[in-house]
PASEBA-1860 file (N, C-alpha, C; in nm, 3 decimals):
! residues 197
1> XXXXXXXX> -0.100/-2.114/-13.801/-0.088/-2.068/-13.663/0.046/-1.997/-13.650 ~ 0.054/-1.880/-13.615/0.178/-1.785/-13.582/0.265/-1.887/-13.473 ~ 0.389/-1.881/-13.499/0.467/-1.920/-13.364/0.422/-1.885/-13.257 ~ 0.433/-1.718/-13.250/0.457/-1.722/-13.123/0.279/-1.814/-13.004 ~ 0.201/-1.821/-13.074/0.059/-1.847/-13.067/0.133/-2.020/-13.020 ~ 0.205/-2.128/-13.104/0.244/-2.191/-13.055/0.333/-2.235/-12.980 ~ 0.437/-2.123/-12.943/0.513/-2.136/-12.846/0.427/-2.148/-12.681 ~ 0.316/-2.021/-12.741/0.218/-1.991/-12.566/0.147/-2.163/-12.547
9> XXXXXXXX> 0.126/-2.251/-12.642/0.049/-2.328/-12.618/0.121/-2.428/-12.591 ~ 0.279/-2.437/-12.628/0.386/-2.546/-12.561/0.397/-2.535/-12.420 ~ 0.454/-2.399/-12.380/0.458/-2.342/-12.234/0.385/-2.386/-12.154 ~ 0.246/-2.374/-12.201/0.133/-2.414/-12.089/0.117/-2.578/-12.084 ~ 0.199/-2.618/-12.162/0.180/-2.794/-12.237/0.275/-2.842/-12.086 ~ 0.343/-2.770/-12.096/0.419/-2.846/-11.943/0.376/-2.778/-11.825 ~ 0.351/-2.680/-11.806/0.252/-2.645/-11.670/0.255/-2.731/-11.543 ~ 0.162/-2.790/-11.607/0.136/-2.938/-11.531/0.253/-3.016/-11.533
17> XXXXXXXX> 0.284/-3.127/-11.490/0.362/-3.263/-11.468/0.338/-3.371/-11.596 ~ 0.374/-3.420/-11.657/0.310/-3.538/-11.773/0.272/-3.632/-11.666 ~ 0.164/-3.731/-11.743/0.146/-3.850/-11.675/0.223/-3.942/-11.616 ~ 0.369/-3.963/-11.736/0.449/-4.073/-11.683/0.511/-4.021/-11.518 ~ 0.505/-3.846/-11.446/0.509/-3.889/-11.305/0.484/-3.867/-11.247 ~ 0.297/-3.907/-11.278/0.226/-3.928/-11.151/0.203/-3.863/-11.103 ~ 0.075/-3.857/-11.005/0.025/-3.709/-10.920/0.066/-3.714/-10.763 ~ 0.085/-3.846/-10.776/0.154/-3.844/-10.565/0.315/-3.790/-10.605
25> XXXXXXXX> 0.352/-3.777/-10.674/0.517/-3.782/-10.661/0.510/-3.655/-10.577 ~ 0.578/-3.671/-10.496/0.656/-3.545/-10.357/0.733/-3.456/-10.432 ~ 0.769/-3.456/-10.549/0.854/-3.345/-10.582/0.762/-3.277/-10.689 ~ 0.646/-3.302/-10.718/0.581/-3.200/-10.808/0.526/-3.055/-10.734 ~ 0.528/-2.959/-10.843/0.586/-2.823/-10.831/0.410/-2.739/-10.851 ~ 0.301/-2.718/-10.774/0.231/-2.681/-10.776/0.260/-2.578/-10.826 ~ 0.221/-2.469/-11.005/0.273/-2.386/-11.020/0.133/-2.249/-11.000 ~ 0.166/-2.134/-10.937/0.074/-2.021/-10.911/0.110/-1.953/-11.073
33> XXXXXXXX> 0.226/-1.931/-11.046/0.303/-1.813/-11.127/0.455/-1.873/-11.221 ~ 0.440/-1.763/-11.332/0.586/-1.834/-11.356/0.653/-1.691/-11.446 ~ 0.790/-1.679/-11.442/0.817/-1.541/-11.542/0.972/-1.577/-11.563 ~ 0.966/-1.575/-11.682/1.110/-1.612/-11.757/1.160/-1.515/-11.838 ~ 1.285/-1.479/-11.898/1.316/-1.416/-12.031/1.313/-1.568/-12.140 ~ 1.321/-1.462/-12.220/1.352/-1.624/-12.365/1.450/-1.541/-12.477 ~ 1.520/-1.617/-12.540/1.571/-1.600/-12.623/1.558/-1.708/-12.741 ~ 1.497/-1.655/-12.900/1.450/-1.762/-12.963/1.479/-1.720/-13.101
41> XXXXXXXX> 1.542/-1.814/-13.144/1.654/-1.828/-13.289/1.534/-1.920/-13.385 ~ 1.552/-1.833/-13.498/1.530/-1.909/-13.586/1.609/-1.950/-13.719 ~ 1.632/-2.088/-13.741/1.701/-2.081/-13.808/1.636/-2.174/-13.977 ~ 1.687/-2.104/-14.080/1.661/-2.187/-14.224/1.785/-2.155/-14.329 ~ 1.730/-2.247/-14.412/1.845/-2.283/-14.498/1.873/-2.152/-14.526 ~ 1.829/-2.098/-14.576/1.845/-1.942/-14.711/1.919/-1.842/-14.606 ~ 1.956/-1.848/-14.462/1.996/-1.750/-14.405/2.132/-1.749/-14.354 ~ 2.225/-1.685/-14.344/2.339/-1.713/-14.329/2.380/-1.765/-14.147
49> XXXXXXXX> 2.264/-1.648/-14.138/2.274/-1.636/-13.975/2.164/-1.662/-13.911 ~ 2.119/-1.698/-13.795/1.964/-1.726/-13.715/1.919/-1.586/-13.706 ~ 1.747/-1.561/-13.728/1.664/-1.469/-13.685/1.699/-1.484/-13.540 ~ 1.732/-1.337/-13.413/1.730/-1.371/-13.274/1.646/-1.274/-13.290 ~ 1.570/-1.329/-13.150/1.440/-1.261/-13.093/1.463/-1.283/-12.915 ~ 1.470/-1.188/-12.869/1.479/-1.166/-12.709/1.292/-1.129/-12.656 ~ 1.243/-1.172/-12.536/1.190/-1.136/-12.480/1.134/-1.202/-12.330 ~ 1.030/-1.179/-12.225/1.000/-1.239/-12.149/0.809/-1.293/-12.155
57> XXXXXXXX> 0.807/-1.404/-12.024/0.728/-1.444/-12.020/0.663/-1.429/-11.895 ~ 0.498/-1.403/-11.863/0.486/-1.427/-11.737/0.374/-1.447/-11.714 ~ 0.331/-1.561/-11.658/0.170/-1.652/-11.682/0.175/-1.599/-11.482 ~ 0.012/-1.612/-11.468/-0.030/-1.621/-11.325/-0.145/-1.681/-11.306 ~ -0.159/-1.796/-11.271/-0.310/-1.864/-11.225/-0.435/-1.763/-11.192 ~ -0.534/-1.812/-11.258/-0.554/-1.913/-11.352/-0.551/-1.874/-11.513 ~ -0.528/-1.749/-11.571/-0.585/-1.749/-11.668/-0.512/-1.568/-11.723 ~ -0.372/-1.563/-11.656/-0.342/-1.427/-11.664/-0.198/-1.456/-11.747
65> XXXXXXXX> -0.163/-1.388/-11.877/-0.029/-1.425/-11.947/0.015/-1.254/-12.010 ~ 0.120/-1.285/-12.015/0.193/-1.179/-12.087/0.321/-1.218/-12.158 ~ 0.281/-1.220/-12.333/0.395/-1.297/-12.412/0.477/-1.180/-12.489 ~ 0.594/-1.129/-12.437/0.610/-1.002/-12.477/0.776/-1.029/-12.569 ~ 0.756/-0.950/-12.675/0.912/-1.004/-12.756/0.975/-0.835/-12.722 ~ 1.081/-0.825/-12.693/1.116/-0.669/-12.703/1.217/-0.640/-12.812 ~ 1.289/-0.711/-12.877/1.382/-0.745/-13.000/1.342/-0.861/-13.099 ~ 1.380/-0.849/-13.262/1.413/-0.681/-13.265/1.239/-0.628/-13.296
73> XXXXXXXX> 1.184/-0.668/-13.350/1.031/-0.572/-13.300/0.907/-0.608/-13.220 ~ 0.936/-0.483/-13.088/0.834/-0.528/-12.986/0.684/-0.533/-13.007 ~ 0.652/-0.683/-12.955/0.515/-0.660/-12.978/0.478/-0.776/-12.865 ~ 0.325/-0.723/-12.800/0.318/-0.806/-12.666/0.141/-0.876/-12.664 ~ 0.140/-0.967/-12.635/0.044/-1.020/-12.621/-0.027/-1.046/-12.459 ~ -0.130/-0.989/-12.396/-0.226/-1.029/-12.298/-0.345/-1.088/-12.298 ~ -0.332/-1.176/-12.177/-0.454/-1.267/-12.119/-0.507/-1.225/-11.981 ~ -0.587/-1.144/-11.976/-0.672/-1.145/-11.849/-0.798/-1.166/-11.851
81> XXXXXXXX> -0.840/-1.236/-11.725/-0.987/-1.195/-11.711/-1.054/-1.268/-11.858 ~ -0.980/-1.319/-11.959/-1.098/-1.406/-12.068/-1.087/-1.299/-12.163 ~ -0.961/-1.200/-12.166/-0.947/-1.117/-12.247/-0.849/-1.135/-12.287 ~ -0.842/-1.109/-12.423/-0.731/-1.113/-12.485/-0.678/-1.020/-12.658 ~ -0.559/-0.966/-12.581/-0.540/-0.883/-12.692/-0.371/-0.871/-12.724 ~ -0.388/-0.823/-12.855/-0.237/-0.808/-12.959/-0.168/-0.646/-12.962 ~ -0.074/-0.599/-12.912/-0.010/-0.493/-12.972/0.196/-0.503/-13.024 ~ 0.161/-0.458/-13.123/0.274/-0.452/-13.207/0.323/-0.303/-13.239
89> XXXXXXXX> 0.474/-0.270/-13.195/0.445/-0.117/-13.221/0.501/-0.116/-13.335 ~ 0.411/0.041/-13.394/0.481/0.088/-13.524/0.499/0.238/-13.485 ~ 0.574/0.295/-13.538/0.616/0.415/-13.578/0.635/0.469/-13.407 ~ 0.708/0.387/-13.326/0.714/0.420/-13.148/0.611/0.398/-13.066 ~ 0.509/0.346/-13.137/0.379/0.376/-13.048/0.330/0.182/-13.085 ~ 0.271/0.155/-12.956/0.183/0.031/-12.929/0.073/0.006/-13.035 ~ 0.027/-0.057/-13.136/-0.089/-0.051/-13.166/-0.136/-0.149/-13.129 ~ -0.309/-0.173/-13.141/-0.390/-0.271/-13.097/-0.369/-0.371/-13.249
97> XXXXXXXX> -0.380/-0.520/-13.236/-0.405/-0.598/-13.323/-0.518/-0.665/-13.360 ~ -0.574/-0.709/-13.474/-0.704/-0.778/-13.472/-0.654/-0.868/-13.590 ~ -0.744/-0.947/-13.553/-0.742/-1.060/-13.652/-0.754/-1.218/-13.647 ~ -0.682/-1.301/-13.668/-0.736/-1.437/-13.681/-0.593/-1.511/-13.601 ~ -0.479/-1.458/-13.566/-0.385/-1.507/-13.414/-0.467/-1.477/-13.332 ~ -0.553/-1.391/-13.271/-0.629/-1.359/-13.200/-0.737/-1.496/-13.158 ~ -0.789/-1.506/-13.290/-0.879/-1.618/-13.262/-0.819/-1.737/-13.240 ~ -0.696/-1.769/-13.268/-0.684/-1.945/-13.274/-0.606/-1.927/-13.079
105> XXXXXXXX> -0.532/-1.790/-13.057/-0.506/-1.807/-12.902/-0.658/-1.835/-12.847 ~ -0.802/-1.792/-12.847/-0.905/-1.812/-12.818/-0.947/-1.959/-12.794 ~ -0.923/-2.024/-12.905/-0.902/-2.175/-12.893/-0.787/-2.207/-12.783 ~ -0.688/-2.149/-12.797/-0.587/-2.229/-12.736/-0.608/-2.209/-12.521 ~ -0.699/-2.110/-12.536/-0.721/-2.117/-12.361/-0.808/-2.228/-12.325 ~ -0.884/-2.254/-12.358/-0.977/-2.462/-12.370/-0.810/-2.515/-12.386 ~ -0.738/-2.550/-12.460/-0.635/-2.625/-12.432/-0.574/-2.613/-12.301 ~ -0.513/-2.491/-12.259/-0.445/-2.468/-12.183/-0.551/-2.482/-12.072
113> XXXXXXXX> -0.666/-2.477/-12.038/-0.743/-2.517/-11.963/-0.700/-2.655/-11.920 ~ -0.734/-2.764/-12.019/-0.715/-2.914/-12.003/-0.562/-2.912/-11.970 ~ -0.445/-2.891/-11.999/-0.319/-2.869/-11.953/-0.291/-2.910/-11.813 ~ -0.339/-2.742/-11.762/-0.351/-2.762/-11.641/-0.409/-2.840/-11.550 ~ -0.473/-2.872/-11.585/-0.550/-2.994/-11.537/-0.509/-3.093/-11.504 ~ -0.405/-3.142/-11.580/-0.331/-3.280/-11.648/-0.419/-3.378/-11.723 ~ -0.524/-3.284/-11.807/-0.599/-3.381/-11.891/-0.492/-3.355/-12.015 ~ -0.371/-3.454/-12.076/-0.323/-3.498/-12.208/-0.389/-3.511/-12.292
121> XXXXXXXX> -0.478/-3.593/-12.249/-0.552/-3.687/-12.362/-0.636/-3.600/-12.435 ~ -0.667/-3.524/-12.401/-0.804/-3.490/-12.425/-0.734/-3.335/-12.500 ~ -0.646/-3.346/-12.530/-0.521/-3.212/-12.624/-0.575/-3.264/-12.799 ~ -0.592/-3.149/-12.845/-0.667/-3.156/-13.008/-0.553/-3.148/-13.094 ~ -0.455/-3.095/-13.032/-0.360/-3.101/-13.095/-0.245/-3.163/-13.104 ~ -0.170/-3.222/-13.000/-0.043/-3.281/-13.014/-0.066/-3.432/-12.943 ~ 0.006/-3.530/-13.016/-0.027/-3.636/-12.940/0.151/-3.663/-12.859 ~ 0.144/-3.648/-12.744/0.256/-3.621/-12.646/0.316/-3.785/-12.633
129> XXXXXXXX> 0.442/-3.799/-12.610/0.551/-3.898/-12.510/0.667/-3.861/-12.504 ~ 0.686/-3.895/-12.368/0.768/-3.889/-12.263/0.897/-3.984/-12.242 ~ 1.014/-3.944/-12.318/1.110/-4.055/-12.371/1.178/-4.079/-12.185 ~ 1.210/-3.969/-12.160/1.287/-3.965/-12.004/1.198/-3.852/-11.940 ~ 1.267/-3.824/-11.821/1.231/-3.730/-11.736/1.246/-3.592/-11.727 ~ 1.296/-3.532/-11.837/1.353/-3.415/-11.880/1.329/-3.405/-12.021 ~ 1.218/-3.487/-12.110/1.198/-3.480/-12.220/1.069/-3.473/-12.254 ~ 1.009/-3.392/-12.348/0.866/-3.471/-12.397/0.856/-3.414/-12.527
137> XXXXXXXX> 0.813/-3.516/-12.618/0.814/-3.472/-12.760/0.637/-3.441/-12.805 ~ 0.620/-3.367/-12.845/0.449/-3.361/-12.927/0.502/-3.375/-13.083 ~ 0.389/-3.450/-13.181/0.346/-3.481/-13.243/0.228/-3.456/-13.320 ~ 0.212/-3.296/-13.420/0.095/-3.328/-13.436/-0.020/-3.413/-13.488 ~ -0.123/-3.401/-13.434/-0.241/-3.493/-13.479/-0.267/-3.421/-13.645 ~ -0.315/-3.312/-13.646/-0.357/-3.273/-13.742/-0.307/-3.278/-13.900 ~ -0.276/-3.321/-14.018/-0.165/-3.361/-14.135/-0.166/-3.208/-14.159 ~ -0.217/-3.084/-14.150/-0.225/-2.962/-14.171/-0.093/-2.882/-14.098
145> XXXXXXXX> -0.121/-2.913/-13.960/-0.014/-2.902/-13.874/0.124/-2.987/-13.919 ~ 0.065/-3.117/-13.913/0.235/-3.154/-13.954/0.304/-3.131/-14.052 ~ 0.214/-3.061/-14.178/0.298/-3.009/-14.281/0.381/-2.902/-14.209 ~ 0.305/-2.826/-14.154/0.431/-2.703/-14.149/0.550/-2.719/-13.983 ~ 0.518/-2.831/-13.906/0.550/-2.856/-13.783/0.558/-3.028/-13.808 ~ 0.696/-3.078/-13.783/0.736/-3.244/-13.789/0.724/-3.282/-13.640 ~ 0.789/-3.214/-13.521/0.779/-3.239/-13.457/0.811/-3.115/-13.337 ~ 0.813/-3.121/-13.188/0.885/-3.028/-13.111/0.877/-3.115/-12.958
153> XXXXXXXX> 1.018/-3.056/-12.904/1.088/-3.106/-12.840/1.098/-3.059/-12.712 ~ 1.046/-3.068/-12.603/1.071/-2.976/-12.463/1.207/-3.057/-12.385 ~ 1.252/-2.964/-12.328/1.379/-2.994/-12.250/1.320/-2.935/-12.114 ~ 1.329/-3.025/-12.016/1.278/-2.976/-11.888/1.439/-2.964/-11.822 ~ 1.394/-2.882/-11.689/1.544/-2.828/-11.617/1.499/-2.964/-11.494 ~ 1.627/-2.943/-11.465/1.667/-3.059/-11.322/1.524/-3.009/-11.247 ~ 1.497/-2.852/-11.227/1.398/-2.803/-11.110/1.284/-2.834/-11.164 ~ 1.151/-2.909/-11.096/1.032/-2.925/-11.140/0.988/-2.802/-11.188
161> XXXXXXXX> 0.888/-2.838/-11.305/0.856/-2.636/-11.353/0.903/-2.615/-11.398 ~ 1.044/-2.596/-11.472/1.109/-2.491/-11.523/1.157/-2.564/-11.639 ~ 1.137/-2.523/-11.788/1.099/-2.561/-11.889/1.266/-2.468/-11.916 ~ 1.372/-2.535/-11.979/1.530/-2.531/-12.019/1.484/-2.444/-12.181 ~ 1.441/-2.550/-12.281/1.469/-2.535/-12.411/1.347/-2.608/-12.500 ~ 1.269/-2.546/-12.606/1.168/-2.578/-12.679/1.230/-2.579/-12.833 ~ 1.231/-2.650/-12.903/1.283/-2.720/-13.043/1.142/-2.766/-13.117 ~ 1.149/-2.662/-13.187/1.032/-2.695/-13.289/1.075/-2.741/-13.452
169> XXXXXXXX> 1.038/-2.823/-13.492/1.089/-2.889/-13.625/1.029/-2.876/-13.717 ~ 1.051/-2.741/-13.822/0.963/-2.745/-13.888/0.983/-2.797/-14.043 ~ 1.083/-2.855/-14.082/1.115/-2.926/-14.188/1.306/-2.953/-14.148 ~ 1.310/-3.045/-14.300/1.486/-3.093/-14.251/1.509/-2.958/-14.261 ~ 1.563/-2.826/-14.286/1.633/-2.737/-14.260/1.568/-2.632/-14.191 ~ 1.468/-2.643/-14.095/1.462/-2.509/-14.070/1.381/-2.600/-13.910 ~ 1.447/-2.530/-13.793/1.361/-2.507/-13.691/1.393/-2.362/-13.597 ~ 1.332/-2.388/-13.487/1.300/-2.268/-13.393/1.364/-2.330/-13.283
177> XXXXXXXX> 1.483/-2.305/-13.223/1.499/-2.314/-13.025/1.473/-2.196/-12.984 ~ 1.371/-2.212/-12.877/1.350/-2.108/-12.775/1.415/-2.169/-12.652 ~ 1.532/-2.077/-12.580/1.618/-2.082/-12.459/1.572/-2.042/-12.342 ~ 1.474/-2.074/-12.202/1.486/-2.036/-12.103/1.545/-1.976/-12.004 ~ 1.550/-1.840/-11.958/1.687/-1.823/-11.810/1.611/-1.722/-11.699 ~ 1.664/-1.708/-11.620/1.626/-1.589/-11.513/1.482/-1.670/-11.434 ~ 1.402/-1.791/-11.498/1.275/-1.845/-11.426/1.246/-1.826/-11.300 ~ 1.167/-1.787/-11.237/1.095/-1.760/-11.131/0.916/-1.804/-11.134
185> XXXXXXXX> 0.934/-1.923/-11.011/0.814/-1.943/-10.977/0.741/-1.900/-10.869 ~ 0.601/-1.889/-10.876/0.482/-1.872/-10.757/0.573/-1.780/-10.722 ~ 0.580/-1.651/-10.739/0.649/-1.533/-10.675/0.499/-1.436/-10.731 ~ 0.430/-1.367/-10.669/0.280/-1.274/-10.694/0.361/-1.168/-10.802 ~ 0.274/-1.189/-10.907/0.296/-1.089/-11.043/0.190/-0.992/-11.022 ~ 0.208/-0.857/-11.029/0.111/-0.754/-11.035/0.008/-0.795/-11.107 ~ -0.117/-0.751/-11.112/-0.236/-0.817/-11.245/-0.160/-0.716/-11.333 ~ -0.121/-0.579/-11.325/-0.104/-0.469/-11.441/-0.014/-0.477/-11.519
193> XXXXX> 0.057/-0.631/-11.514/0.142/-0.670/-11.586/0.096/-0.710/-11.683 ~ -0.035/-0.805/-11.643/-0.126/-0.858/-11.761/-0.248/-0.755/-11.843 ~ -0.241/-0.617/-11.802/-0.318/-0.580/-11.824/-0.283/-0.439/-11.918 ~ -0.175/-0.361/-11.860/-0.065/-0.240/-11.933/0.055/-0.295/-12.089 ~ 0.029/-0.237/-12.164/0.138/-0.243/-12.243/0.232/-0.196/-12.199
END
């Protein structure tokens, strides 16, 4: 599974509220909309310095995303309408992508379905807990997955909704933080955001 394919499927992993608080709690954050920048380092042994990758994010109920990296090579992913497609540019120009990231995001909208929902349980992939209130670790189920993924780590912000920092572990020397900033919720996103390269 490509990162960025599992970064979209962490994101939507907090959407919702976790179980440990509850659906009466007065401070949960009904989310419409959400649009962030990210900034996301990767780091492994063999490199002197972290891979950085800049870009933004911007999901809109129920079923509308745009996962776009603009550094250092842009390439953007859309969800509308039960559609979904890849462009990566080469030579200045957008191309279309095909292939098999394509298919496993296909799977991953049934996840992100149950997400939202606040069905946990019923996630094929990560088995989730909730150490504090600003934490939740997944675990994958799959030994396939956990070879190449030990564990990953969400950092929630003080504000309901707004997802700080994602820590993915993919062996002792090498993981991924992706950094949250600029977040904005339930503010109306054009659809042609989800729909224009």
């Amino acid at each position: 599974m490509k990162l960025h394919t599992l970064l979209i499927a962490v994101w939507f992993f907090i959407l919702a509220p976790p179980p440990s608080f509850g659906s009466a709690d007065r401070n949960q954050v009904h989310l419409d909309s959400i649009r962030a920048d990210f900034v996301q380092e990767k780091h492994l042994k063999i490199l002197v310095r972290p891979l950085i990758s800049t870009g933004i994010f911007a999901f809109q109920a129920p079923r509308s995303l745009r996962w776009e990296y603009l550094t250092p090579v842009p390439s953007i992913m859309l969800m509308h309408n039960g559609k979904l497609s890849k462009y990566t540019k080469i030579d200045g120009q957008f191309t279309k992508q095909r292939g098999m990231g394509l298919d496993s995001m296909q799977f991953m909208l049934g996840e992100i379905s149950n997400w939202l929902d606040g069905r946990f349980a019923e996630n094929e992939m990560f088995v989730a807990s909730f150490p504090d209130e600003q934490t939740i670790l997944l675990k994958p189920k799959d030994q396939t997955l956990a070879g190449l993924i030990s564990k990953i780590e969400l950092k929630l912000s003080d504000q309901r909704g707004i997802l700080d920092t994602i820590m993915i572990f993919e062996g002792s020397d090498s993981y991924t933080r992706m950094t949250f900033s600029n977040t904005v919720i339930n503010k109306n996103i054009p659809a042609s955001l989800f729909t224009q390269k």
